[in-house]
N, C-alpha and C positions, 0 to 999 in steps of 0.2 A: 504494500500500500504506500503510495507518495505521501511526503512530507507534505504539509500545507504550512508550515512556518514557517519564515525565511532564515532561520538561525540553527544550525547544526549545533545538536551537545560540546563537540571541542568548541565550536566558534564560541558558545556561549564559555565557556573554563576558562578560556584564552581572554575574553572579556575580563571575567570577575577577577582574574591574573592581575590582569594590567590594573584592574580599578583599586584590589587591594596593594599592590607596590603602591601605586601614585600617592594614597593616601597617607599610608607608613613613610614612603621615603617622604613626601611633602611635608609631614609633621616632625620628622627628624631634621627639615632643613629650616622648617620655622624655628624650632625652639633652639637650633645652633644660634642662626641670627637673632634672636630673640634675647640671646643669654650676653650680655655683658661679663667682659673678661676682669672690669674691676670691681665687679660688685659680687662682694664673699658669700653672701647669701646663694646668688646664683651659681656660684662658681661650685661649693657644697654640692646644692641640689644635681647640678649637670655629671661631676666625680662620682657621686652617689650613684645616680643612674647608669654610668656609664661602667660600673664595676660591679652592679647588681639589677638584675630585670626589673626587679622591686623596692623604691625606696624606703619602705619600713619591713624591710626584710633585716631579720636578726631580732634581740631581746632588747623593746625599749622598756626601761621601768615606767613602773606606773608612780602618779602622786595620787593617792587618795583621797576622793572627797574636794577634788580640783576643777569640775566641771565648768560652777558657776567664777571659779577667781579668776582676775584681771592679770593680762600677762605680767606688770608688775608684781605681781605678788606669786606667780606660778617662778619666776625669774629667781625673786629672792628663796623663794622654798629649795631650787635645785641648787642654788649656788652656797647654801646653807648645808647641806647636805653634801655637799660631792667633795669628793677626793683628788687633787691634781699631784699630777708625777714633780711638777715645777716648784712646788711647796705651796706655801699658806694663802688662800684668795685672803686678802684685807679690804680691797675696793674694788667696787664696777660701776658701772655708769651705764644703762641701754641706751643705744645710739639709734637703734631703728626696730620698729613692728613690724610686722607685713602679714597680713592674711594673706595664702595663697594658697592653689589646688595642683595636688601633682600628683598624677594618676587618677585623677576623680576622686580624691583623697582632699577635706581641707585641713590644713595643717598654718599654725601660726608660728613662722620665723621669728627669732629675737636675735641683733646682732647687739652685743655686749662686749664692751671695752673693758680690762679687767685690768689691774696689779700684775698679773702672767702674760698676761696677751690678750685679744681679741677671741672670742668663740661664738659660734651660733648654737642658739638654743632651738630645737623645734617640737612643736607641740601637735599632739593631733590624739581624736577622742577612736579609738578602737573598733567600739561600735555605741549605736542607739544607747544599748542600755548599762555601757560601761558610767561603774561611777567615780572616778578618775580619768586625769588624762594622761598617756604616753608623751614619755619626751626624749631624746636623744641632745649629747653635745657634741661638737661638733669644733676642731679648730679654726682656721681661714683655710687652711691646707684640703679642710675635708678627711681630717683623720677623727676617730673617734678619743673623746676623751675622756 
């Protein structure tokens, strides 16, 4: 029996081929250009990705009971608690917020000027009915700390 479609099974494959590259590569080449080289937030997020498929791939801790507090105060709780290899934090100053989505993920950047260095903090809720949030630190480098 004759085809009455004008579109063969391969043509169609060969189609869906070409439309899912265009898409994947076109979003790999926005977010290159997208991403400034000087700004550590970005530079983090772009490292992250590029060494892992998934940016909250690995163990972030949780803050409990952190849902509703303000990134200043999610900021002071991690830097209150956390351990540096470089010795004792004494001062930080946060120099920039930034809500942002990455992977359909939203996640809240903190870049924080410290007594050791500079690090970024990032925050993001797990799921719906987590009652804390996950945070990860992060150098300028994009190493973890």
């Amino acid at each position: 029996m004759p085809r009455t479609s004008g579109f063969s099974r391969n043509h169609m494959n060969k189609m869906i081929k070409t439309l899912v590259f265009t898409v994947v590569f076109g979003s790999i080449i926005v977010t290159l250009i997208g991403c400034s080289k000087t700004d550590p937030i970005e530079r983090v997020v772009s490292r992250r990705l590029a060494s892992s498929a998934y940016f909250a791939s690995g163990m972030w801790p949780i803050l409990s009971n952190s849902v509703d507090a303000s990134p200043e105060q999610l900021v002071a709780d991690v830097l209150r608690n956390k351990r540096f290899d470089k010795g004792k934090l004494s001062t930080y100053k946060i120099l920039t917020i930034r809500r942002m989505i990455i992977q359909g993920d939203n996640y809240t950047a903190v870049l924080v000027d410290t007594n050791l260095g500079r690090c970024i903090i990032f925050f993001y809720r797990p799921s719906p009915r987590a009652r804390g949030l996950s945070y990860m630190c992060f150098d300028e480098g994009g190493s973890l700390l």
